[in-house]
C-alpha angles and dihedrals in degrees: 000000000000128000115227103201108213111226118225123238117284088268092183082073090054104055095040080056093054118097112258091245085063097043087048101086089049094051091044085042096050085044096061099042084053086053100044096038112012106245133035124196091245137265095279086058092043093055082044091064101040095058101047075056108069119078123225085247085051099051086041093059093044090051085048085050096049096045086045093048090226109177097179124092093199096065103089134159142250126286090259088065088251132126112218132162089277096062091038 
């Protein structure tokens, strides 16, 4: 039995696609890793992580943030990952 391995998306595209206000954060964020332990793994492998860390519930309650227009941070939902009129 063999094992085909399944290759990503060429993620450096990607990033060099992105606007630079979105590419802004990765590059702060590659920077500092640089400063506080002298290397990073880059900005593609930072976005990388970043995304495999985000949870469906996570990237729903960003998008309901987006369409509601909340500002606030400290408006957060329920544990059930809902807004409702008790969280607004």
């Amino acid at each position: 039995m063999t094992t085909e391995l399944k290759t990503a998306p060429d993620l450096d595209e990607l990033v060099r696609q992105l606007p630079p206000h979105l590419r802004e954060n990765f590059e702060k964020a590659d920077a500092q890793v640089r400063d506080l332990y002298g290397a990073s793994p880059g900005v593609t492998a930072l976005m990388r992580l970043w995304l495999a860390c985000g949870t469906s519930s996570q990237i729903r309650v960003e998008f309901e943030r987006a369409v509601l227009d909340i500002k606030r941070r400290d408006l957060n939902p329920n544990e059930e990952g809902d807004f409702d009129e008790d969280s607004l």
